[in-house]
C-alpha positions as CSV (number, residue, x, y, z in Angstrom):
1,X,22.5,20.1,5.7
2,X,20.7,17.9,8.2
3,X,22.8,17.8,11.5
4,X,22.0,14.3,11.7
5,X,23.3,11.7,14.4
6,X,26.7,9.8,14.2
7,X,24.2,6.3,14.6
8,X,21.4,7.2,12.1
9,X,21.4,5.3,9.3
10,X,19.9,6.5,5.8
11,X,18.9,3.8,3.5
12,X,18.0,4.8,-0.9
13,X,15.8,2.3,-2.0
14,X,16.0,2.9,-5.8
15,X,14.0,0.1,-8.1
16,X,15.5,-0.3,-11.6
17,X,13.7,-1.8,-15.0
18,X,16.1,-1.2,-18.2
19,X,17.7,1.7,-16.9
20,X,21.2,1.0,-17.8
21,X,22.5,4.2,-19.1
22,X,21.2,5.7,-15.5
23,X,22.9,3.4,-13.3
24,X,26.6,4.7,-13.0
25,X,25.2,8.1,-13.0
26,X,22.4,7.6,-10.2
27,X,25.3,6.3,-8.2
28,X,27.8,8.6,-8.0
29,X,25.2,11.3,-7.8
30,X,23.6,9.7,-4.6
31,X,27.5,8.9,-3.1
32,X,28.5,12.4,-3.2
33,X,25.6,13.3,-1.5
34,X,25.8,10.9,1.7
35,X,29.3,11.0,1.5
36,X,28.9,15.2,2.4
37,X,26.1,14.3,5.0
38,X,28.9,12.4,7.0
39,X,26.1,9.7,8.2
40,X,25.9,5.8,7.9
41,X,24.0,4.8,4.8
42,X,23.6,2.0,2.6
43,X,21.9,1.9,-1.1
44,X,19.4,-0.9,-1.8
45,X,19.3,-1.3,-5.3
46,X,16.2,-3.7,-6.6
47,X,16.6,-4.9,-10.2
48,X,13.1,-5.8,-11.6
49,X,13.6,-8.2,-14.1
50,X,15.4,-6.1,-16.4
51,X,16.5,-7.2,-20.0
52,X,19.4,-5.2,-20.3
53,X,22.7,-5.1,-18.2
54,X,20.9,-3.0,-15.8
55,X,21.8,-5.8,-13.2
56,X,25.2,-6.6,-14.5
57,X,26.2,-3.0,-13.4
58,X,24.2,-3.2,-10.3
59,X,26.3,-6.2,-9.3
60,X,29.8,-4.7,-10.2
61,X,28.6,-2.2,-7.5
62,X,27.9,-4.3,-4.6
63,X,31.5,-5.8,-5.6
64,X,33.3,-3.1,-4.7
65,X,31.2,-0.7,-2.3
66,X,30.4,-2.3,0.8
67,X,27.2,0.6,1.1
68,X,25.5,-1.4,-2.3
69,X,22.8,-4.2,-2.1
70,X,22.0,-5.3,-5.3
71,X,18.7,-7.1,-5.4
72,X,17.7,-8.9,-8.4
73,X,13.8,-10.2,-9.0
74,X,13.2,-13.0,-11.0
75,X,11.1,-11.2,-12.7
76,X,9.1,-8.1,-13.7
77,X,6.9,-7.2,-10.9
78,X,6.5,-3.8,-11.1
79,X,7.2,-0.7,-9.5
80,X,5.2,-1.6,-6.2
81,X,6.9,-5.0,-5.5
82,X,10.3,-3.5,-6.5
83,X,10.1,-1.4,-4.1
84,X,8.4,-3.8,-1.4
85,X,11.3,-5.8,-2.1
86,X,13.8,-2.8,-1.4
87,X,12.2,-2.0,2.2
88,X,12.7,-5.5,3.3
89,X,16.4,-5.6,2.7
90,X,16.6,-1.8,3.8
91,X,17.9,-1.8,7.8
92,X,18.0,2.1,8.0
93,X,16.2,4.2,10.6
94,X,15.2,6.7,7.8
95,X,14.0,5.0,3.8
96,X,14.6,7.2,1.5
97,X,12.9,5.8,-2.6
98,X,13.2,7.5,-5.3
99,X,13.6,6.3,-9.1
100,X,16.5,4.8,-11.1
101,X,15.5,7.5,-14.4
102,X,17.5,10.6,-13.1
103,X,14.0,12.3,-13.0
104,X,14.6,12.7,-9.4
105,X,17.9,14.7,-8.0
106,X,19.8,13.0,-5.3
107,X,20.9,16.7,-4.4
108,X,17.4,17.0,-2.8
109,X,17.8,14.1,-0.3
110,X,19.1,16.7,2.3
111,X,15.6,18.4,2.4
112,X,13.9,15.1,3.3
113,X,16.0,14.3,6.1
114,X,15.5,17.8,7.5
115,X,11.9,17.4,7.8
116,X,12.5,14.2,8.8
117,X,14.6,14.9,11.7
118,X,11.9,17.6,12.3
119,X,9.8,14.9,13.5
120,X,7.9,14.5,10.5
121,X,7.1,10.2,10.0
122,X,7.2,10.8,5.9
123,X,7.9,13.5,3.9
124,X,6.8,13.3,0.3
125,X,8.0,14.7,-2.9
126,X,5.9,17.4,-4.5
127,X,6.1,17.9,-8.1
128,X,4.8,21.5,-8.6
129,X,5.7,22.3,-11.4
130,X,5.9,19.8,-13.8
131,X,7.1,19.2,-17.2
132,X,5.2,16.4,-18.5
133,X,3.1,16.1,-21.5
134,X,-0.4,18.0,-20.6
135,X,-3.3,16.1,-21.8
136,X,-1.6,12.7,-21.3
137,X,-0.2,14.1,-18.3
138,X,-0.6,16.5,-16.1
139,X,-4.4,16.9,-16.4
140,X,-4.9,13.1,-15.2
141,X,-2.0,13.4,-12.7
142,X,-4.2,16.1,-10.8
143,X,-7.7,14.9,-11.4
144,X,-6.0,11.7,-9.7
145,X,-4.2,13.4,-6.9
146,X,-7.3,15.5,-6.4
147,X,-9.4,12.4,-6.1
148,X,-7.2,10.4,-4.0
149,X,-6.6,13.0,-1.5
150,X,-9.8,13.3,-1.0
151,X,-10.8,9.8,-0.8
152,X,-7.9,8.9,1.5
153,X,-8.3,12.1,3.7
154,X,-4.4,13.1,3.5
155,X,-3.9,16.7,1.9
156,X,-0.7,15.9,-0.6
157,X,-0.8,17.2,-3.9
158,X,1.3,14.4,-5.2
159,X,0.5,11.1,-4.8
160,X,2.7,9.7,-8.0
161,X,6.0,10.3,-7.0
162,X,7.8,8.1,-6.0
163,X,10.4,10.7,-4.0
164,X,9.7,9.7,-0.8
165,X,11.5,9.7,3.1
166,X,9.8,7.7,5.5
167,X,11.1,6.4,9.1
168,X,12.2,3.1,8.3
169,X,9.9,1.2,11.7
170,X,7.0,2.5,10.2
171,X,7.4,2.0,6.8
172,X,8.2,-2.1,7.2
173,X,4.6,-2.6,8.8
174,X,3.0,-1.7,6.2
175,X,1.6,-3.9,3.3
176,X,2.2,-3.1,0.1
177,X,0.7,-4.7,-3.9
178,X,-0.4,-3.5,-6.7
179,X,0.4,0.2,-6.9
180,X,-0.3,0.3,-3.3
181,X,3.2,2.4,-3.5
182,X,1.2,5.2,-4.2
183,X,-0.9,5.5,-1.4
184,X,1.8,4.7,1.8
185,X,0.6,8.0,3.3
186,X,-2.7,7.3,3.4
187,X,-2.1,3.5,4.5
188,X,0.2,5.2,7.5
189,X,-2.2,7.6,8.4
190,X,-4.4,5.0,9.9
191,X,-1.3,4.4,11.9
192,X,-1.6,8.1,13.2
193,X,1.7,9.0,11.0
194,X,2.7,12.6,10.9
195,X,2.7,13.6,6.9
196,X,4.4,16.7,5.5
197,X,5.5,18.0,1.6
198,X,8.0,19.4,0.3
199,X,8.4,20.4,-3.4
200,X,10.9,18.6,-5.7
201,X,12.7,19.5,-9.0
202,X,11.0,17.1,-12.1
203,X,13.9,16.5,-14.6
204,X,13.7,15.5,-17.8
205,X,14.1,11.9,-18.6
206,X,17.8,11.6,-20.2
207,X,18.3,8.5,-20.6
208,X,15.9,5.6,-22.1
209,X,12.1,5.8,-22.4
210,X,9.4,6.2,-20.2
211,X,7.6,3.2,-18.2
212,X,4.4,5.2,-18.1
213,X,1.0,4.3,-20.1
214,X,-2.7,5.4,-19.6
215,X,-3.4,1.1,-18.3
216,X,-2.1,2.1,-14.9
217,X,-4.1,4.8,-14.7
218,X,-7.3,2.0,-14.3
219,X,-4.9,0.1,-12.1
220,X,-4.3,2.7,-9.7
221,X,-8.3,3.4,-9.6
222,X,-9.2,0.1,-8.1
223,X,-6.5,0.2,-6.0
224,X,-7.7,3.4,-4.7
225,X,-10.9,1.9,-4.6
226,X,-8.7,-0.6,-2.5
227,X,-7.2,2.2,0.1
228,X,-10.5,3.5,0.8
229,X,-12.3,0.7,1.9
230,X,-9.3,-0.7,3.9
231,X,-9.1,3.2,5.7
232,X,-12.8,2.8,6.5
233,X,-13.6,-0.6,7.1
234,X,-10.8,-2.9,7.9
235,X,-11.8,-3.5,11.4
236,X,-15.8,-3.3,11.0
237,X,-17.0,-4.9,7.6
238,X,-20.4,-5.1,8.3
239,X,-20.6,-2.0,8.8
240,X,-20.2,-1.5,4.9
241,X,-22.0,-4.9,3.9
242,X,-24.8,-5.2,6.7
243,X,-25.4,-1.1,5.9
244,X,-26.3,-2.2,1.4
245,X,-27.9,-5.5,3.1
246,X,-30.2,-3.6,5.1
247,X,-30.8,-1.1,2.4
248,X,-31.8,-4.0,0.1
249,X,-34.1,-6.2,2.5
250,X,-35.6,-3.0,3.5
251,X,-36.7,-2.0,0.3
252,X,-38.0,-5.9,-0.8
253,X,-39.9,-5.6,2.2
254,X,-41.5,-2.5,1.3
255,X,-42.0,-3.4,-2.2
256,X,-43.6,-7.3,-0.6
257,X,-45.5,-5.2,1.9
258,X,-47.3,-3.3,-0.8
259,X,-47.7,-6.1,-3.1
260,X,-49.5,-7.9,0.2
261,X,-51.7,-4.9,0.8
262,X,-52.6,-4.5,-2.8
263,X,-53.8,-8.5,-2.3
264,X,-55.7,-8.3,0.8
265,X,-57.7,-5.3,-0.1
266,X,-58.2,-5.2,-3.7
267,X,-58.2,-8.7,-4.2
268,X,-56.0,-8.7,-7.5
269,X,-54.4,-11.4,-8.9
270,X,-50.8,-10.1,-7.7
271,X,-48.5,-13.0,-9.3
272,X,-50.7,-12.1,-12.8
273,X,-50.5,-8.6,-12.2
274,X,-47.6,-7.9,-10.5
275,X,-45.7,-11.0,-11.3
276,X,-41.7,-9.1,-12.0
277,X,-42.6,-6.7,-9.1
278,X,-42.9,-9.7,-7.2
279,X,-39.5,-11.3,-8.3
280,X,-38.0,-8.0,-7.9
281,X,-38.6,-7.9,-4.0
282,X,-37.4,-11.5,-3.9
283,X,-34.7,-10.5,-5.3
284,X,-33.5,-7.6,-3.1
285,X,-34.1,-9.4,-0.2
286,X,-32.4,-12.5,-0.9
287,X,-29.2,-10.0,-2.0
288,X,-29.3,-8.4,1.5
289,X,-29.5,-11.9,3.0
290,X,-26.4,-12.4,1.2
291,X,-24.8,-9.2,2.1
292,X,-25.3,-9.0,5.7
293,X,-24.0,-13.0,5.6
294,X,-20.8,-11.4,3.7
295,X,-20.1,-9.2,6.4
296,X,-20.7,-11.4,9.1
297,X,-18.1,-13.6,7.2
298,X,-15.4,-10.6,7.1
299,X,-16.3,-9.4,10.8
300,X,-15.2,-13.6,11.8
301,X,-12.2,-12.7,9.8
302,X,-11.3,-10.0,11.4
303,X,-11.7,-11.1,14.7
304,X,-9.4,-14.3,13.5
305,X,-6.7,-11.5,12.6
306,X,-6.9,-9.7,16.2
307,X,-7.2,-12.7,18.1
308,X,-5.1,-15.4,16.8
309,X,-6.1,-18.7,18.4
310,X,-3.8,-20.7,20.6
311,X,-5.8,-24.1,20.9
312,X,-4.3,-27.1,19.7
313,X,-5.4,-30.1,18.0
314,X,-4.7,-32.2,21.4
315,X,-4.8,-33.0,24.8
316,X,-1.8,-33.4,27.1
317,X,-2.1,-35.5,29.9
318,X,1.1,-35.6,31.6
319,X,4.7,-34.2,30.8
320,X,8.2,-35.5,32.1
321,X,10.8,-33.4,31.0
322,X,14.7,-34.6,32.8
323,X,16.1,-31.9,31.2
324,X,14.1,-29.2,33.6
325,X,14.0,-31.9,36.6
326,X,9.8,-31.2,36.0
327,X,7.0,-33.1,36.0
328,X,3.4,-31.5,35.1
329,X,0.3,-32.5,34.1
330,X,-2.5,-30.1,32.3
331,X,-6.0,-30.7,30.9
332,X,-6.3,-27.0,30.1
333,X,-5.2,-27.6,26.5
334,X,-8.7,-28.8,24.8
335,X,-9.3,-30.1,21.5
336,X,-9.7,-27.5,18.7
């Protein structure tokens, strides 16, 4: 057992969607675990928009355990806003999330808050060996993991999971949508996090049926699509956008350039001749045009982000305030 402090506080953030037969269960398992660790904890429990009496029994609990939030969306948003929705009612130094399927085993939350207290800023779950289907499965769970630990530049094997511990500071700074769940440690790298794994049980479902189907498997594609251009280029778009508008005026010039030569000497007709080469460098160059522009236009909001401006729409002349016995006058304020 962690020999954590008497003022830590743990929070679970666990998102529910039709898991009613888990509920009870889930709950007593993770109270007889915190209740051995002998720390302050609290459970935020996120109901997102289920159809059953998932939030029924989620609501008897906060009744009568002071340590329950219940949280109830209004409706499905999915697993990322559930959660996103969990770790802004969550108050605890250390966030612990994990699902409401029993597929993860509150026994193991001990582990997380070792590494944690190691000094670690999130330690994530590591499915190693897992007992899921193996075409509809396991093979695109690694190409995936494969692919977005290389993209994103963290070394986890196990993106998926949602068995996570993370320090709680961190964790409510970042943004999350979509199934940006999923990628938190690459997101809180940029912040210089510390990342470790450890490796988790995967239990069988027992309860209910799975959430899971191949559509998210597109979703989380773009999204990574998402995380790696944000890791790159969040503070320096044009780097990205002036870099394939360059490329493209560059090569209409060339192509406009030769297309001017071939006129000059040879004399040929070019717009007979040549007429869709022609277009083609028009083309290209307009694109880059309209690339670099792009990038000018994200670099201006950028700079909007990291400098927030303080003018006002107005000009004071002269302010008498009783209240402060003062009397000022400014003209430093100018019209936006």
């Amino acid at each position: 057992m962690p020999d954590l402090r008497t003022t830590t506080t743990v929070s679970i953030v666990v998102p529910f969607h039709n898991e009613e037969p888990n509920v009870i269960e889930l709950y007593g398992g993770l109270q007889g675990v915190m209740e051995e660790l002998g720390c302050d904890y609290q459970f935020v429990f996120v109901d997102d928009g289920s159809t059953d009496r998932t939030y029924k029994l989620l609501k008897e609990l906060a009744e009568i355990d002071r340590h329950v939030i219940a949280v109830r969306l209004r409706r499905n948003f999915g697993q990322t806003g559930a959660l996103a929705a969990g770790f802004a009612h969550s108050t605890g130094d250390y966030v612990i999330a994990m699902d409401g399927d029993l597929q993860h085993d509150p026994a193991e939350i001990p582990a997380f808050l070792q590494k944690i207290e190691e000094g670690y800023d999130i330690v994530s779950g590591w499915r190693s060996h897992r007992i899921d289907n193996l075409l509809l499965r396991k093979i695109p769970s690694r190409c995936a993991n494969w692919l977005m630990a290389k993209l994103s530049g963290v070394n986890i094997h196990d993106f998926g999971t949602t068995f996570k511990a993370y320090r709680g500071d961190l964790l409510r700074e970042l943004p999350l949508y979509g199934e940006m769940h999923r990628f938190i440690p690459a997101l809180a790298s940029f912040y210089g996090a510390s990342i470790c794994e450890i490796p988790i049980q995967n239990n069988q479902r027992k309860h209910g049926a799975s959430h899971y189907n191949l559509s998210r498997t597109f979703r989380v594609f773009f999204d990574l699509m998402t995380v790696r251009f944000l890791l790159r280029y969040m503070s320096r778009p044009l780097h990205f956008f002036g870099r394939l508008g360059a490329m493209n005026m560059g090569l209409g010039s060339a192509v406009a350039l030769y297309l001017l030569i071939w006129k000059v000497i040879g004399g040929s007709d070019v717009l007979q001749r040549h007429g869709l080469l022609l277009v083609f460098a028009a083309v290209l160059i307009l694109v880059g045009f309209q690339l670099t522009a792009l990038g000018l236009l994200g670099e201006l909001e950028v700079w909007q982000y990291f400098n927030r401006s303080e003018r006002r729409p107005y000009a004071v002349s002269e302010v008498l305030d009783q209240r402060t016995n003062r009397k000022g006058a400014t003209t430093s304020e100018v019209n936006a």
